[in-house]
Each structure stands twice: as C-alpha cells, then as structure tokens.
N, C-alpha and C positions, 0 to 999 in steps of 0.2 A: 173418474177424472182422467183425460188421456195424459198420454206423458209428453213430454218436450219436443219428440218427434213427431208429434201428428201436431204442432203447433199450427199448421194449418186448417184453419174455420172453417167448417162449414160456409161462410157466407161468402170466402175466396174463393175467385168462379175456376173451374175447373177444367176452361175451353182455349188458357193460355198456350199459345205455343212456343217454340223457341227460334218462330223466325223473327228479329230483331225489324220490328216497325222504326225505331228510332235509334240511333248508333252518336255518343258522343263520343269526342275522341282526345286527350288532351288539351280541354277548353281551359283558356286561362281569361281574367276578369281584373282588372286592376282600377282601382281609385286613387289620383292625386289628390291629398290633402297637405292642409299646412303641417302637419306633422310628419309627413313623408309618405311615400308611395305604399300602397296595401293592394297585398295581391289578397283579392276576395275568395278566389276560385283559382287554383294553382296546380294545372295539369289533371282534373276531372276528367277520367272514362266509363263509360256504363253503357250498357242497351237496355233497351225498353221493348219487349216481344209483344206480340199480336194477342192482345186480348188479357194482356195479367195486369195485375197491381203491383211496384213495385214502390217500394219504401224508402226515402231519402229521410233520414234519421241522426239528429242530432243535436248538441246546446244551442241555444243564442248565439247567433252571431259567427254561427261553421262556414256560413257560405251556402246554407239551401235556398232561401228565395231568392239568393245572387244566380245562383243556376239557373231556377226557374225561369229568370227573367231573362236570361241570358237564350234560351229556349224559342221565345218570342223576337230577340233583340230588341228588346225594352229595357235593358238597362239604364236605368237615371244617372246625366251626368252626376258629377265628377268621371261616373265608371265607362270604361270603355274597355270592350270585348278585346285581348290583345291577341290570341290568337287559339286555335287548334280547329275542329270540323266539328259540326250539327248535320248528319246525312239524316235526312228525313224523305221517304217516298224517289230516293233516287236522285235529289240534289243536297246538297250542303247550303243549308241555309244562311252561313257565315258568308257565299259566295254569289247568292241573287241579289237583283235589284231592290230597293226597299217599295219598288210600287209591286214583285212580285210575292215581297215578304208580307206587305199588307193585304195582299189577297188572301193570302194562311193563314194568318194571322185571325183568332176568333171564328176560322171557318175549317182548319184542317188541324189547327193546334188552337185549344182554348185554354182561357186560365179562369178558375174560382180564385181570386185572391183571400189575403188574409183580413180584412176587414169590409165586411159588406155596406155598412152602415157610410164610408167614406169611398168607396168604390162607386156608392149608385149617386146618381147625379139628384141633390134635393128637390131642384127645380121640376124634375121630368114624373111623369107617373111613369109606374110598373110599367103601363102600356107601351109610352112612348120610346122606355128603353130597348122593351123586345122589338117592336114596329122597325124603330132603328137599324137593329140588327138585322132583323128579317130583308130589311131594303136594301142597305148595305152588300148583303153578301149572297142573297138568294134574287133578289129585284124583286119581293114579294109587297105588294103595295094594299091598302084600302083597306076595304073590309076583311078579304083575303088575308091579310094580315093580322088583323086584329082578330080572328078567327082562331089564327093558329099559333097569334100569344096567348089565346084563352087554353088553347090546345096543354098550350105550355106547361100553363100555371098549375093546369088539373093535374096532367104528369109526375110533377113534382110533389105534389100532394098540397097545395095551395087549397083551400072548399074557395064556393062564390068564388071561379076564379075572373069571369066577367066584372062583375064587381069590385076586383081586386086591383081589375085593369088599368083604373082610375084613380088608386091610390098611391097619394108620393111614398118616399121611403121613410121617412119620420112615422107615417101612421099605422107600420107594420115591426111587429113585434122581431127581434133580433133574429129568434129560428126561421122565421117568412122571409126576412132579408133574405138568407142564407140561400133557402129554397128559393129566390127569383135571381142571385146569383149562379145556381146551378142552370135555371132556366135560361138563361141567357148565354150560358156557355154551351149546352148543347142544343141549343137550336139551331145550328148546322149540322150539326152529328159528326161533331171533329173524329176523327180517326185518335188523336190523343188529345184528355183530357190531361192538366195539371191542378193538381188541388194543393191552396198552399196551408197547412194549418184551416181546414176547411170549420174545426168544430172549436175554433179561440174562441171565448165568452160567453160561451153556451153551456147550460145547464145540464147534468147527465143524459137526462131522457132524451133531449132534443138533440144533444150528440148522437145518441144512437140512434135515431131517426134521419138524421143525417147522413152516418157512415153506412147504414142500411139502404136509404136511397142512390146512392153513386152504388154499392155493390148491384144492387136493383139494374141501372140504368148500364152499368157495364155488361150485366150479362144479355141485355135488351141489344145492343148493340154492336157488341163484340170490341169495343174500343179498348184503347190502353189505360192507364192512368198513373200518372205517377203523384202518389201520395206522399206529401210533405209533412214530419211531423216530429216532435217530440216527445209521443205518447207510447214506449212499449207496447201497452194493451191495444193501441189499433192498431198496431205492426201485426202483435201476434193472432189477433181477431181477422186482418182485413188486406195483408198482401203477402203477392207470392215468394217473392226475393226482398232485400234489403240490402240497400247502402247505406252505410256510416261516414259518416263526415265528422273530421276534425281540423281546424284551422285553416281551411278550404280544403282539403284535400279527404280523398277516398281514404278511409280506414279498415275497412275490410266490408267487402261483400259475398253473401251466398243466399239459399233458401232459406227464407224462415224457418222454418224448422230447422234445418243444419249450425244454425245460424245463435239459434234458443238454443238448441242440444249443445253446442260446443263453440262457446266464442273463442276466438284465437288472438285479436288484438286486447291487449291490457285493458283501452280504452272500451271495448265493445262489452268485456268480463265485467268492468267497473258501473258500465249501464245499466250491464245486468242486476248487478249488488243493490244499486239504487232502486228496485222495486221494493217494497215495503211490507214486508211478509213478521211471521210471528214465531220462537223460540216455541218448547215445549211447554213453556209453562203460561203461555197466550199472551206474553207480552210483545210487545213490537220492536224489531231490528230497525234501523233505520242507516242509511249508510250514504256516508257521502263522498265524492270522489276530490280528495285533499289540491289546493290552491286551485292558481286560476289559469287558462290559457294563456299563450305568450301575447306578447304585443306581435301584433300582424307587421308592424313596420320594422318591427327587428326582429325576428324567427330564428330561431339557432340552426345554427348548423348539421345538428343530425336529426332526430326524429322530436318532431313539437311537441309531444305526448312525454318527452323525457324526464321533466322539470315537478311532473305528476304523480310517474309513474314508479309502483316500489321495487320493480325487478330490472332499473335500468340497466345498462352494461357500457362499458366504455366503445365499445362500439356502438350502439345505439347515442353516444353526443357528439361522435366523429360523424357520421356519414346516416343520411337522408331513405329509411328505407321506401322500395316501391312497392307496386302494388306484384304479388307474385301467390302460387300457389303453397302452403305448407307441406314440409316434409311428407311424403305416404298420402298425400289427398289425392292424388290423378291415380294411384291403384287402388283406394277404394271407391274412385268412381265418383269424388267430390273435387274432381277439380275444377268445378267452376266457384270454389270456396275459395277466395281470396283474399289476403290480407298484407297488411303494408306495419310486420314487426319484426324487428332481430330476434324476440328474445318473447316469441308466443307464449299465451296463458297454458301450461300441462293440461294434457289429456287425463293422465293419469291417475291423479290427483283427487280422492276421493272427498275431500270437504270440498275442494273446487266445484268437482262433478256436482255433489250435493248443494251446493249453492246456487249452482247454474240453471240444477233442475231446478229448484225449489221457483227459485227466481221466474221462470218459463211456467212454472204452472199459476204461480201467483199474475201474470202478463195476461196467459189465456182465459184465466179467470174473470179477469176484467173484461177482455174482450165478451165473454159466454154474459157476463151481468148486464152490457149495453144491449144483446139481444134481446132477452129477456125481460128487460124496461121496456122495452120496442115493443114488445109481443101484449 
C-alpha cells in the first residue's frame, strides 16, 4: 500500500503542466434574499493548469457549484457575479460580451452538471441534443452530424450507439444519462471541462466507470478539468491539486498528495478524520466534525471555521485569516501549499500524523477499489 505521498493514482495524467490555462482571481457571487444578502463565493483565487485535474472540495452548500457556474456566467438569479476576474485564453471572461461569452460557452468551457436526468431536455432524443450542439457551435448539420453523435456515444462507452440516437432521456438508465452528458460536453473538445459532482446517484461500479472515463478522455485530449466534489477517495484516486472550500471561501490548497500527507487548515485535518477507517481491534472510528457552518448572511468577523474549530485563539474571532503560505513551506519547496489559518493543525504531532496518514491511505484505498470494480 503506498503511503500519503504518492496519494497520486495512477489514473491522474501525468502530462499536467504549470502553465495556468484558467486564472481566477478574487471572484465574488452574491444572492439577495429575503433574509438578507449572501455572499456565495467571497474572494475565491485558484488556477487551473494545462492538462491536470484539479479538485474543488467541500460540504453542501461551500460555494462550489456557485463557482462553477460563475465560470460559464450562468449564475441563476437572485445571484449576481459582483466582482473580481475569470482570464481565460487571454481575456477575462467577467469583461466580454455575452454574445462572445456564448460563443465559449459549451465550446471552450464546458459543464457535466450535477443531475443528468434534469439537465437533458425529456422532449429531445439523445440525438437531437448532440445534433444541437454539433450545429450550434461547430455548423455541423445532416447526416454529418448524426454521424458524429454516433461518433460520440461510442466514445463514451454508450454500445448500439446509433440506436441510442433515438432514445429520449427517460429510457436510458441514470449511468448512460451520465455518459451522453459527458458526450455532450466534449463535443467541441473544450479546452476546460468542469464536472460538477459528476458521479451523484450512481452506484459504485458505474462511478468508477465514470471517473475512469473523464481520466480516459482527459489524457486523449490534454484538456483541464476541474473536478467538483465531496468524495475524498476521488480526490485522492483522481486529481492533481486540490481546493477546499469553506463558507465560500478558499481554505487551503496544494497537491494532493502534500495535501493527504499534511493538512494545515483545522477544516481540511477535520475532512480528513471524517474518512472511516478501523481501530486495532477492527472496529470502526467514525468522526464528525462538531456543529454547523455560520449563517452566510451574518459571518463572524474572524475566521468562519472558528465556531467549529477546537484550537481556536482569540485571534482567529478578531480578524479574517487569508489565504497565505505556512511558516517554512517556500524553503521546502511547498510553497504552493496554501492555507487560510491563524492557528494550523501541528506538523509534529504524532497521533496527528498518524491520523492523517491513516486517513490518506483509507482515501486511496477507495480510490484503488473504484478501479478495480472498473477492471
């Protein structure tokens, strides 16, 4: 069994670079409700390099698919984009036209959403949906078309997929949903896909068939992808870096693996706990991370995580930490480990460590078991 530092899969492609294909920059999101204004997404920065899988990671209700959406500018009212930059390919997306945004839109950035079953139109067949797109965004018409959504289907691992062409969404089982979901998203060959919770209500196997196929089609491609999820084990099975999100905001990011070996936010160490592993005597730990997040329309004043977390400090209820490197990371060469805590989890700390590791090998395990179904 490898250890916490090689938490990176095998299936994680290997041809990521570190030139930043998508750059956000202190994007903020807010929704007017009767209850009062909620900032969804509250100063979010990240990049997304050429060719890796990078993990947005978090509870219900952090603010990832408000990102996501926020990516496309597709946010549903109430919400409305309030400020910071989306550089994508050399423009800020926050700063085009929306007839040039709709040109990208599904053709240079695509989305798998979170439910396929209500994302595909009941009305349309498979056919019509891909057809659409294909005409849409390539002007690929006729039979030409229906050619190359058959192209599609097989891709994705659809059988009969001529056949399939013609079937609405009701008469295909939730994991095919999924698969003509993905078809549909890369049928331009976006440069970044986003998957949001790609594998919700799917059954083991078919998740790993799933998370197998996007690794599949990413290294086919060389595309980005930013993987939306709250599954440790496809973190650690299935992307390069990772972001944590807590009550919109960044909580700490670095490489998977740096990331599994040694969490620095309270919140990210507490994630970790939350994996479900077993004492020596084979019974099961199970751990929860004590109350609930704030109310979004009234946030405390110093760190949101405080109300939670057991190593608060009167500094962390005063003042708001940001996102910054930990003591002695840039001279060993991790400073791209980042976190946003006054009062980080010890290094030193040998039940820690031990919990950490334990935690990251129970993750990759899971990850290593969806291949293995797959296989």
């Amino acid at each position: 069994m490898r250890s916490s530092s090689d938490v990176s899969n095998a299936s994680v492609s290997s041809t990521a670079s570190a030139d930043p294909v998508l750059s956000v920059r202190n994007l903020r999101v807010e929704f007017d409700t009767r209850r009062g204004r909620v900032r969804a997404v509250d100063g979010v920065s990240f990049t997304l390099n050429a060719g890796e899988t990078l993990g947005l990671v978090g509870e219900s209700g952090c603010g990832k698919t408000v990102t996501a959406l926020s990516l496309l500018r597709s946010v549903p009212a109430p919400g409305k984009i309030d400020g910071g930059s989306i550089d994508f390919e050399g423009r800020d997306l926050l700063a085009i036209s929306e007839r040039d945004m709709t040109r990208l839109r599904g053709k240079r950035i695509a989305l798998i959403p979170q439910d396929p079953l209500t994302a595909l139109n009941p009305v349309m067949t498979v056919g019509d949906h891909l057809i659409e797109v294909l005409d849409i965004h390539l002007g690929i018409r006729g039979e030409t078309a229906r050619s190359r959504a058959a192209d599609l289907l097989s891709r994705v691992g659809i059988p009969e997929p001529r056949k399939r062409l013609d079937a609405y969404p009701h008469q295909l089982s939730g994991g095919m949903r999924q698969r003509v979901m993905i078809a549909l998203a890369i049928a331009c060959e976006p440069a970044v896909l986003i998957a949001d919770e790609p594998t919700t209500a799917l059954d083991a196997t078919v998740q790993a068939q799933i998370l197998e196929l996007l690794d599949e089609i990413k290294r086919e491609t060389g595309m980005s992808l930013l993987l939306i999820t709250h599954n440790l084990g496809i973190v650690a099975g299935h992307c390069n870096r990772v972001a944590v999100m807590y009550c919109g905001r960044i909580a700490e990011t670095a490489s998977a693996g740096d990331l599994f070996k040694h969490p620095h936010h309270r919140y990210t160490a507490g994630l970790l706990a939350c994996v479900p592993r077993l004492d020596r005597q084979g019974k099961g730990i199970f751990f929860t991370i004590p109350g609930t997040p704030p109310d979004l329309t009234n946030l405390p004043q110093g760190c949101a995580f405080a109300s939670r977390c057991d190593a608060v400090t009167d500094h962390c209820l005063r003042e708001r930490p940001e996102l910054s490197a930990a003591d002695g990371l840039a001279e060993t060469g991790m400073s791209d480990h980042l976190m946003a805590c006054w009062n980080p989890a010890p290094k030193a700390s040998a039940d820690a460590g031990a919990d950490h590791q334990t935690s990251a090998r129970m993750a990759v395990a899971y990850g290593r078991a969806h291949e293995k179904t797959d296989a």
